[in-house]
C-alpha positions, -999 to +999 in steps of 0.1 A: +000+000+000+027+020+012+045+013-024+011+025-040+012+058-027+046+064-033+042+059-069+013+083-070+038+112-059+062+100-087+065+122-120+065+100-153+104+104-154+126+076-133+141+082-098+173+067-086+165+033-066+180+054-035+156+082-044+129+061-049+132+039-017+135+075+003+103+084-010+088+054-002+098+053+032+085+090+037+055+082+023+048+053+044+054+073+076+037+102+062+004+069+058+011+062+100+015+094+117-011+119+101-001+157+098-017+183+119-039+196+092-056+160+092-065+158+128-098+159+118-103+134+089-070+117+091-044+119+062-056+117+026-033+112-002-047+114-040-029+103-069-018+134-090+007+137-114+035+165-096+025+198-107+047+230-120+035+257-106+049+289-124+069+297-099+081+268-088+089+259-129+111+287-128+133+274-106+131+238-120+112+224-085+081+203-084+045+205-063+028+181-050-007+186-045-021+169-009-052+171+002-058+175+040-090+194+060-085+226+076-108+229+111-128+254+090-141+254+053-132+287+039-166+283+013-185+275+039-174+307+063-181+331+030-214+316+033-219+321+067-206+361+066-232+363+044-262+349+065-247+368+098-250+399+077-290+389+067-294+379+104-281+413+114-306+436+090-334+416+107-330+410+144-305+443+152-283+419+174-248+430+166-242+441+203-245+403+217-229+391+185-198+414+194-199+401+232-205+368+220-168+368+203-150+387+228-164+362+257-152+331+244-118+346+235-116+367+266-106+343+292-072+336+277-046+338+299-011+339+289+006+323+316-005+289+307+009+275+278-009+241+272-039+240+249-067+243+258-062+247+294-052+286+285-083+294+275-092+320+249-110+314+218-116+277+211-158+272+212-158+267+248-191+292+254-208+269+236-212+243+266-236+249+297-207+251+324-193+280+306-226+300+296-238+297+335-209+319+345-222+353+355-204+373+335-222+353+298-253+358+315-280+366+284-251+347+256-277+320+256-297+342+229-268+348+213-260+311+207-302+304+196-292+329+165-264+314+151-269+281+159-291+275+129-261+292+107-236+265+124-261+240+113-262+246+079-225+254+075-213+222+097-179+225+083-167+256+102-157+252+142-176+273+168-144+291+174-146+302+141-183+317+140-184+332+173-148+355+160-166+358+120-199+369+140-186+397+161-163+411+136-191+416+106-214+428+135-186+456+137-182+464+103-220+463+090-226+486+122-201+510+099-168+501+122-137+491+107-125+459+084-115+440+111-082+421+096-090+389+106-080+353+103-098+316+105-093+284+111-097+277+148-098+247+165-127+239+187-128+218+222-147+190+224-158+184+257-170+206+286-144+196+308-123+219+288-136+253+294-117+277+313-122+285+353-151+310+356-133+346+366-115+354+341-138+382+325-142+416+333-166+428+362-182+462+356-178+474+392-147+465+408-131+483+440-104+502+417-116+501+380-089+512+366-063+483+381-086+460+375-091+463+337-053+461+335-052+425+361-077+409+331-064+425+303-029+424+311-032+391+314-041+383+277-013+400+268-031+437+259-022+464+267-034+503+279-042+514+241-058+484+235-078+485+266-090+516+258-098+507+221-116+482+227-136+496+255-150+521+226-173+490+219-193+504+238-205+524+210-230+498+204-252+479+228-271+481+260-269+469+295-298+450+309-301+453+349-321+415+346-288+402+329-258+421+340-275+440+373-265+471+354-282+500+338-322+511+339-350+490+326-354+514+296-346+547+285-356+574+265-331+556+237-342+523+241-376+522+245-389+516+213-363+493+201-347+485+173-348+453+181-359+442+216-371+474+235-356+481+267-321+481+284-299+513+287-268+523+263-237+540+270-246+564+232-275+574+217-272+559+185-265+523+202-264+502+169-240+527+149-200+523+152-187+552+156-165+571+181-193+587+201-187+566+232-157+587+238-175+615+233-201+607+253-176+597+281-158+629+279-189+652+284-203+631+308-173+630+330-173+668+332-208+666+346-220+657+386-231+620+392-268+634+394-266+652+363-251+623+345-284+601+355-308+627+342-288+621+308-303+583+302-268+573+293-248+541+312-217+550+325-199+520+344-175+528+366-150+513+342-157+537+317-155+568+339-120+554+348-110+557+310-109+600+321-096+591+355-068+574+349-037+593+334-027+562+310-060+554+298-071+595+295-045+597+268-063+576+243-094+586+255-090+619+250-077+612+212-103+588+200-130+615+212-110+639+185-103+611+158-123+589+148-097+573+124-069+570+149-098+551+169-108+528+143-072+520+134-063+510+172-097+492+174-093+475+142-060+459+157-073+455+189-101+434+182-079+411+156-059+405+184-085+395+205-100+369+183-066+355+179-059+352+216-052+313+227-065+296+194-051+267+181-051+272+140-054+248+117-036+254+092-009+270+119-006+302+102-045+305+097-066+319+065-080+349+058-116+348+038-104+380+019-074+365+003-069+353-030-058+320-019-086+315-001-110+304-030-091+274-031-114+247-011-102+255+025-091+214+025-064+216-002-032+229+002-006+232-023+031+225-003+061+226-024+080+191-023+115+178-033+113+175-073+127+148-094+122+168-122+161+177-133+163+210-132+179+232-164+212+237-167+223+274-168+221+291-200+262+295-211+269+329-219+277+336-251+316+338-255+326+378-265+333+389-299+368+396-302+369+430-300+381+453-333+417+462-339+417+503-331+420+526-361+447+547-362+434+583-356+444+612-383+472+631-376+447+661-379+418+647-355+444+640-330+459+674-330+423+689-329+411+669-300+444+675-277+435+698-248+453+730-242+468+710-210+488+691-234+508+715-252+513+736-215+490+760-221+500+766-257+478+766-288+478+731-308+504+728-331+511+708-369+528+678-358+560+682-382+563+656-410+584+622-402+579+594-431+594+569-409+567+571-392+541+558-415+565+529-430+555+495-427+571+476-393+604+484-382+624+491-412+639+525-419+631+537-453+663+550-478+664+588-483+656+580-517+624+568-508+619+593-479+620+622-504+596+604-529+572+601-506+576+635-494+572+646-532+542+628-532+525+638-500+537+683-512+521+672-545+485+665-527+490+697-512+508+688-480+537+706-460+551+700-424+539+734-417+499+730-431+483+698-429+459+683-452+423+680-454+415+647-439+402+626-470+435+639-488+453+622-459+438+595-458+446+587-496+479+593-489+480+571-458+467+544-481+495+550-505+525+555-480+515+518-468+515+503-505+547+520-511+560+507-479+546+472-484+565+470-518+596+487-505+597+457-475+596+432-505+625+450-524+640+448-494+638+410-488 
């Protein structure tokens, strides 16, 4: 068997016996000891020719296509952003959607590093033991709307919905594009959730050391407290479910959505920076004019203008709302990602290109037996052309006045010698027939010719010498 799936890997060229017994070896561990991307399904190996990818052609290596199942489908998560979004324009629930999220990531704890004992976002809030803590009290409504999602798209984890759900509940609210990534793994059992208290309370002793104990703990830090407390934008608190806030207000009594509760802003289903606002004017106010206002101010967000950290970014989120949704934007990714387990390790985004690929296929790069091209041999230079002798005249018209120290150019006197062929010295006889010759063009030693006349009579000084140097011999 072990043989057969070896061969299947093979390209239609040969391997070395060594190569080939390798390969068959690797393959038959790879058949015992599944990879991480198959915990699910175990290891499933198809027969496919090796494929040349164009990059990978370029440098002569081979791909292997292997087929393995993410803990997500990335199809199926599309589908289900889609749905969220439809549930959303219907129901107004993108508060609980966003606290849904944030609770089942929120109990990470960085100081443990074993899965899934650290907690964070893995599915957990899906079981009883975990909803019944005080802090999820109300998630159970959460869970009835996106349960029937999860049911049609059974090939995504909790982990994974619960993140996808509160990030689109951000951005169709008009918040950010939240950069996120899937492919969590859930738990499987309740006896894996995390300890109840490790959520924040809304009325602690000192607010403000409190929200850094619980978020300091995930590994966040005073910015990102304070960004992500700007959440707050949206939603209201129900005194029947967290023992905060009025019955209703003047904001809330008519809905959308379930009448009733009391926000922190008056427009409690639009992401914008107006929580900071709100904060900032109501902090200036007494405690009995702030309660005539109908807006919810916990004692942890009064401590985001209290505290001299926190009043920093408070203070500039209430001024810009782009620096806000830029912090928040990170924030919140961070969040999501907090004590998941991804499968694959680095995670998929839906946004990417590679991501229309079915979520269960991935394309690895393996060791090629597909010889790869020699490199091209550079041509060999053309021997490069014998210099022309330059005219006497160009020569003495292109010197530089540097040359002649400072002086004007001057003829270059005439020397027959010089233009005889090799090394032998011409008679005077012939010296003074070529002279002849070269006064007869029109030459002298004191007024040098036109170039095309000296040329002619460079051509004839060498015949002259060529047939003198025969004489000679």
């Amino acid at each position: 068997m072990a043989e057969r799936i070896a061969a299947s890997l093979l390209p239609a060229a040969s391997p070395s016996p060594s190569t080939r017994r390798a390969t068959v070896a690797a393959a038959a561990a790879a058949a015992s000891f599944p990879s991480p991307c198959s915990a699910r399904t175990g290891l499933r190996l198809r027969s496919h020719q090796p494929l040349l990818s164009q990059k990978a052609a370029g440098r002569g290596r081979g791909v292997r296509v292997v087929r393995c199942m993410a803990a997500s489908d990335a199809a199926q998560l599309k589908g289900a952003r889609e749905d969220i979004k439809d549930l959303l324009k219907t129901t107004y629930c993108h508060p609980i959607l966003v606290r849904l999220g944030w609770h089942d990531s929120g109990t990470y704890d960085k100081n443990i590093e074993e899965w899934p004992q650290r907690g964070g976002a893995d599915g957990s809030l899906r079981f009883d033991a975990e909803l019944s803590h005080g802090a999820n009290a109300g998630l159970i409504n959460a869970l009835k709307l996106i349960q029937p999602i999860k049911d049609k798209y059974p090939g995504i984890t909790y982990a994974d919905l619960f993140q996808l759900a509160s990030a689109t509940a951000i951005e169709e609210a008009g918040g950010p594009k939240i950069p996120m990534k899937y492919g969590r793994v859930d738990v499987t059992a309740a006896e894996q959730c995390p300890p109840e208290g490790r959520l924040p309370d809304a009325g602690p002793r000192d607010p403000a050391e409190h929200l850094r104990e619980v978020f300091y703990r995930m590994g966040l830090d005073d910015k990102e407290i304070v960004a992500l407390s700007g959440a707050h934008t949206l939603g209201r608190a129900r005194p029947d479910r967290s023992g905060w806030g009025k019955p209703e207000t003047k904001y809330t009594k008519d809905g959308p959505g379930e009448p009733g509760g009391q926000s922190w802003t008056v427009g409690w289903l639009k992401f914008d920076n107006s929580y900071f606002k709100d904060m900032k004017f109501l902090s200036q106010l007494p405690s009995e004019e702030q309660k005539e206002q109908d807006l919810l101010v916990l004692p942890t967000d009064a401590a985001l203008f209290e505290d001299p950290s926190f009043k920093v970014y408070a203070e500039k989120y209430a001024e810009d709302q782009e620096a806000f949704f830029k912090d928040y934007a990170e924030a919140h990714a961070k969040l999501s990602d907090l004590g998941a387990k991804f499968d694959p390790p680095e995670g998929f985004s839906l946004d990417d290109d590679m991501s229309a690929a079915p979520a269960d296929e991935k394309t690895e790069e393996a060791i090629s037996f597909v010889a790869a091209a020699p490199p091209p041999v550079a041509p060999e230079p053309e021997p490069a052309a014998e210099p022309t002798p330059e005219p006497v005249a160009a020569a003495v018209a292109t010197a530089t006045v540097d040359d002649n120290n400072g002086a004007a150019p001057q003829p270059e006197p005439f020397v027959a010698a010089k233009y005889s062929y090799g090394k032998r010295e011409l008679s005077e006889s012939m010296k003074q027939r070529i002279r002849a010759e070269y006064e007869g063009f029109g030459g002298s030693p004191d007024k040098p010719m036109q170039s095309n006349y000296f040329l002619n009579i460079m051509i004839l000084i060498a015949g002259l010498a060529f047939l003198t140097s025969l004489v000679g011999n």
